[in-house]
N, C-alpha and C positions, 0 to 999 in steps of 0.2 A: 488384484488389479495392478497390472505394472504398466505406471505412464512416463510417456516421454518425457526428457526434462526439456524440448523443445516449448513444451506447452505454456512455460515460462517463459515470458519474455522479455523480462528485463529485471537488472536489481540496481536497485536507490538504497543507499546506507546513510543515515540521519540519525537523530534522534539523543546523540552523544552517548549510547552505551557502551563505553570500550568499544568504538570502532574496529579496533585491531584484531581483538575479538571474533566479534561479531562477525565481521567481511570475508576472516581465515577460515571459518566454519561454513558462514552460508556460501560463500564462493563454488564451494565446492558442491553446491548442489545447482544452482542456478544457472541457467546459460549465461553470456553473456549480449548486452543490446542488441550488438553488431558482431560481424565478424571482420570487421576492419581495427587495427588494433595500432594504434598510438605507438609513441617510444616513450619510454623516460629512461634515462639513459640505455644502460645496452641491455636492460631488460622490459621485453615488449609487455603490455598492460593490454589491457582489456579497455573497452568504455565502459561497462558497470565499473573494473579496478579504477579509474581515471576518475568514476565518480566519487567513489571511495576517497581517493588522493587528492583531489581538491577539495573534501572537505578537512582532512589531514592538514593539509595546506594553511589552509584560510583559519582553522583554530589557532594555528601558531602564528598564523600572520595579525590575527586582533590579541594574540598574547594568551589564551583563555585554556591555563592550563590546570591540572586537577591541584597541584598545592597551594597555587594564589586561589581557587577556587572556596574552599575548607577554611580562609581565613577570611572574607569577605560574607558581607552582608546579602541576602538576594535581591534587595534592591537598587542593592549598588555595582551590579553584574548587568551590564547594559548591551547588543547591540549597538557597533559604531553608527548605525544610522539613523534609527527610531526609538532609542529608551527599552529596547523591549527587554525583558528580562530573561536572563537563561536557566538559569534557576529558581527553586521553589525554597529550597530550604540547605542550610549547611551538612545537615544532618541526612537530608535523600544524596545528598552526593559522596557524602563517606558510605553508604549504605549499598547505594547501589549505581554510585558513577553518573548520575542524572544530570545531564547538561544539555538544553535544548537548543535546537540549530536556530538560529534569529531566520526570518523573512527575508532579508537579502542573497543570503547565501545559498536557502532553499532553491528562489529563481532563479540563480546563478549556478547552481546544480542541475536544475531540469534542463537549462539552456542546453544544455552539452547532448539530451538528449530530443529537443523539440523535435525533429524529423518524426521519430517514430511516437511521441505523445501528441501532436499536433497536424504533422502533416501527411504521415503515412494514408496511402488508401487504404489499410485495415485499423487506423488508429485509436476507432472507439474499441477496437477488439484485442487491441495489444494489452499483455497482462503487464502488471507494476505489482512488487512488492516492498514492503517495507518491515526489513525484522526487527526493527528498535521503534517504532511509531510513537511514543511519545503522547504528546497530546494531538495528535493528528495534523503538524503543520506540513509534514510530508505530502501526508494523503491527501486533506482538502485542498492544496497547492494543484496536486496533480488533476484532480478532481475537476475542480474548477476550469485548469485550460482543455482537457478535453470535453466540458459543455459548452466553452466560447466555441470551439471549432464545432461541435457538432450544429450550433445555433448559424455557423455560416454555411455550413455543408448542406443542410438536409430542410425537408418545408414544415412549416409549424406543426402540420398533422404528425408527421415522421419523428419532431422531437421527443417529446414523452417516452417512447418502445428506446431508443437512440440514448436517451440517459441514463434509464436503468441500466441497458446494455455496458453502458462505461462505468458506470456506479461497479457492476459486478466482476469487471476486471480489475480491480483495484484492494489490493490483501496487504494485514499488517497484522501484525504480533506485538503486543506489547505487554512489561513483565508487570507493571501496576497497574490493579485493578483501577483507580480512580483516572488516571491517564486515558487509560482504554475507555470509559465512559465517555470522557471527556470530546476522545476521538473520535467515537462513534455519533456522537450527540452531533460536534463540529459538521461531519460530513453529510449528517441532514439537515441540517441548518442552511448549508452551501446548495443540496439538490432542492429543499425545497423554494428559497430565497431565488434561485435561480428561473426556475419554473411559473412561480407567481411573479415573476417582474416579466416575463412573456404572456402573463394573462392565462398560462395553463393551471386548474384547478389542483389544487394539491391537499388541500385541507387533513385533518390525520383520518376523516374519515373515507377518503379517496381509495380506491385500489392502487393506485400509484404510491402513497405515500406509503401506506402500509406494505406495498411491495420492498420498496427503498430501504426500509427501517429492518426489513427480514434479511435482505440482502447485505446489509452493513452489518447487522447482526452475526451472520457464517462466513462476512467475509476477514473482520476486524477480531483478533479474537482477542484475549489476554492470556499469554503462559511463557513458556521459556523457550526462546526461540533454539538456542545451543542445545537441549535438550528432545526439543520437538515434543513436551509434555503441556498441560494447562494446569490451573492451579488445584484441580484434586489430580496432578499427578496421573490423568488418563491422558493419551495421547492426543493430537491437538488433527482437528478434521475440518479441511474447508472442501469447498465444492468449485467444480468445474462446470460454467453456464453455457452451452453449447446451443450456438444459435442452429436451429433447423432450416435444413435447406429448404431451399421456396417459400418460406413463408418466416417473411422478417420477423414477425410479433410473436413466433414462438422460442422457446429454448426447452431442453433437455440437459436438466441437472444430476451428477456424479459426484458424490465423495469420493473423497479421497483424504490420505491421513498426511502429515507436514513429513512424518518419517519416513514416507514413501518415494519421496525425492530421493532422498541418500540411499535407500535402498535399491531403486531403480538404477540409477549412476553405477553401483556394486552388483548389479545383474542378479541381485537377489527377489525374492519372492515376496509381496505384498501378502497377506493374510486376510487383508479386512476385506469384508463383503459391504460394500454402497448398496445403500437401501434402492430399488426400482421404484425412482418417481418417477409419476405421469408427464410424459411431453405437456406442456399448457404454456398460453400467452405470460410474457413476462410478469405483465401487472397482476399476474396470479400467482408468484411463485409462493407467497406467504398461504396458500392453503395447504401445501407438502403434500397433495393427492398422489398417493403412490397408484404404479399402474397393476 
């Protein structure tokens, strides 16, 4: 299976793991937002790079660098504007660079791209990735503004099909396991909170909710993003939910492997075979009926 990297449609870098990193490697698989491209000085950026570089930015701009990090306590690592804490411990930051991006800065990152999270006419279908995810302040951020917009867009019946739909465009990698719990937990916390304040039944024994928890499940994973492995070291495989035409409530799901992006980019040849699952209504995808 060799897919477009168009299918991508956008990259968010957070999470604080080695941005530098991180952004030099996935860059090079991921398209970028737009194809309108900013300056900084006389070399042109991207808007995924642009999001990159305000967060570059804004860490040196609150001061928050990895040696005063290693010498401070985690509670004494604040956010300038809510107490929130950036780190968990001295010892995951020598380990593995762990610095989490505070709430302000998150919306101050997405801002740059609300057009296509928010206002786009294909917005709930626009993909987001996130290779460093953290505890999910990325993804429930994202999350979250694309079910306000879909809540003003669309009629209470069309909600439900509408937030899975956005739930499933929404992918993060993250290299610790307890983080990735974390994350995954957060973002159904957000779909289902969000659903029962509209009076839509959710409960965990819903098709909906169980739907939700499948789909956070293949779409959030844990492993190494620079590698493209998960933690036994097998290669890392998310799916592509592929709404069917004519008929809003159903989808047509594809694996596909995280190495297959860089491979595609290199006009090399994918290997792996994606299981043939059954086309079915979203709120069904947790039965995996192959066809």
């Amino acid at each position: 299976m060799k897919r477009s990297l168009r299918r991508v449609g956008g990259l968010l870098v957070g999470g604080g793991v080695e941005p530098h990193a991180v952004a030099g490697e996935v860059a090079k698989v991921l398209v970028p937002v737009a194809d309108t491209s900013p300056k900084f000085g006389k070399r042109t950026t991207s808007r995924a790079e642009c999001v990159l570089y305000t967060f570059i930015i804004e860490m040196r701009r609150t001061r928050v660098d990895m040696v005063a990090l290693r010498s401070l306590e985690p509670e004494t690592i604040l956010a300038a504007n809510d107490a929130e804490p950036l780190i968990k411990s001295r010892e995951r930051v020598d380990a593995y660079g762990e610095v989490f991006t505070p709430k302000y800065m998150v919306a101050s990152m997405l801002d740059l791209v609300q057009a296509e999270l928010e206002r786009d006419p294909e917005f709930v279908n626009k993909t987001f990735f996130e290779p460093a995810a953290g505890d999910g302040n990325f993804l429930v951020a994202i999350l979250h503004r694309k079910l306000v917009a879909i809540q003003s867009r669309f009629t209470h019946r069309e909600i439900p099909n509408e937030a899975l739909f956005a739930l499933a465009s929404i992918y993060g990698i993250e290299l610790l396991r307890d983080n990735c719990e974390i994350a995954q937990s957060l973002m159904l916390a957000e779909f289902v909170e969000f659903l029962t304040r509209l009076g839509i039944e959710c409960g965990p024994e819903t098709d909906i909710y169980c739907a939700a928890r499948h789909i956070i499940s293949v779409n959030v994973k844990c492993g190494n993003t620079l590698t493209g492995f998960n933690e036994q070291k097998e290669p890392l495989i998310f799916s592509w939910w592929h709404r069917v035409e004519g008929d809003s409530r159903s989808v047509c799901r594809e694996d596909f492997t995280f190495a297959s992006l860089r491979e595609a980019e290199a006009g090399l040849f994918d290997f792996f075979t994606s299981p043939d699952y059954a086309i079915c209504h979203i709120d069904q995808v947790q039965e995996e009926i192959l066809s």
